[in-house]
C-alpha positions in Angstrom: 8.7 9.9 27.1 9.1 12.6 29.9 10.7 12.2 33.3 7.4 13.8 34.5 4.8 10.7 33.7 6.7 8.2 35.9 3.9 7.7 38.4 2.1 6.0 35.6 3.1 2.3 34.8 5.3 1.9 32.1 3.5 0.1 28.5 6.8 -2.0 27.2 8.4 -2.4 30.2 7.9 -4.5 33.8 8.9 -0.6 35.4 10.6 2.3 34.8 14.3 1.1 35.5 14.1 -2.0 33.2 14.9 -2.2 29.3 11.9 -2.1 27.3 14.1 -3.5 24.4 17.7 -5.1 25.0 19.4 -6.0 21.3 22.7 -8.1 21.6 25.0 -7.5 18.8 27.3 -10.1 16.8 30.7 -8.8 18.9 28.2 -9.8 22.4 27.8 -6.1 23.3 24.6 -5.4 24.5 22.2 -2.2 23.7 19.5 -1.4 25.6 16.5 1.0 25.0 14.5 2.5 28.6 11.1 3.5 28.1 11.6 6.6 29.9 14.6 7.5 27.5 12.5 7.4 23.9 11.0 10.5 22.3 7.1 10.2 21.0 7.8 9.1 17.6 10.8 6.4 18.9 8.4 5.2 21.5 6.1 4.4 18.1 8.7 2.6 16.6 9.6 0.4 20.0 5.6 0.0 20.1 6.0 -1.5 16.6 8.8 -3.6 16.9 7.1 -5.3 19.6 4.3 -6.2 18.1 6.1 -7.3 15.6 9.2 -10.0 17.5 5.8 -11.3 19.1 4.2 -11.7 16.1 7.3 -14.1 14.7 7.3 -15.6 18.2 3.7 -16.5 18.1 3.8 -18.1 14.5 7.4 -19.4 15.3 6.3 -22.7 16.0 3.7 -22.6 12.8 7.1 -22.0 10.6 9.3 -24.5 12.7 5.8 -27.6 11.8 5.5 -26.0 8.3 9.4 -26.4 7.2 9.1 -30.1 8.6 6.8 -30.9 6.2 8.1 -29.2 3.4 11.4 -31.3 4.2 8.6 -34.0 3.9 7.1 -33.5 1.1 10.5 -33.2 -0.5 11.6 -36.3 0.8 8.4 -37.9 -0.6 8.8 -36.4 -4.2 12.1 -37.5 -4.2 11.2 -40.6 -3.6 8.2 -40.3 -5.8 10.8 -39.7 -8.5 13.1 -42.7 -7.9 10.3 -45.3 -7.6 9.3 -43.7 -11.2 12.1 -44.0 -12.8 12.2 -47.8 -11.5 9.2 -48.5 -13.1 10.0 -46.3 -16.4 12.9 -49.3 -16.0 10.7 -52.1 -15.6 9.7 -53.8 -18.7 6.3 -56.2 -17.6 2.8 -54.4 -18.6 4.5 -51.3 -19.8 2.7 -49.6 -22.8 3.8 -46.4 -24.9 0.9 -44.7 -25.9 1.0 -41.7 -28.6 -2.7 -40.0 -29.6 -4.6 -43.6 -28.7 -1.9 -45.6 -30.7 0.3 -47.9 -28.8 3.3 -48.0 -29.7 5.2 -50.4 -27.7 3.7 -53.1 -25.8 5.8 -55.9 -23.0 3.5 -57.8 -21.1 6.6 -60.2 -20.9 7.4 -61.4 -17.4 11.0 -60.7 -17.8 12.6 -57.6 -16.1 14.2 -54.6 -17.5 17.7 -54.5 -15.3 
């Protein structure tokens, strides 16, 4: 953006003289990006990176709900599983059915383990 439009109010910025965009890198350097310093096409790309770190802001707290209840459901089929397999261990009322034939019956009231 030219030096020349400064009397209009900067879009990505609070004001000329602050970063529109400040990246910190893995060493704790710091770059920073000034509205009034990007050509026209990297003032698109700032526009779009924007929208795009509010985007994953906004639905940051959607993905933060939704992977505590995929640690849920997980938790759940886990369990799911044990609590079959303890009654795949069981012996009382269990039947083995193959094509409508019953193969083995134990309506004992004795216990499997």
């Amino acid at each position: 953006m030219s030096n020349n439009v400064k009397d209009e109010n900067p879009k990505l910025s609070k004001s000329w003289n602050d970063p529109c965009f400040t990246a910190v890198q893995e060493d704790g350097s710091k770059i920073e990006w000034f509205e009034k310093d990007l050509n026209p096409e990297t003032l698109v790309v700032m526009e779009k990176l924007l929208i795009n770190l509010q985007q994953r802001n906004d639905l940051d707290g959607k993905y933060q709900q939704a992977v505590i209840i995929a640690q849920s459901m997980q938790q759940i089929m886990d369990l799911h599983g044990l609590f079959y397999e303890k009654l795949l261990n069981l012996n009382p009322g269990k039947k083995i059915v193959d094509s409508e034939k019953v193969i083995l019956e134990t309506n004992d009231k004795t216990k499997g383990e």
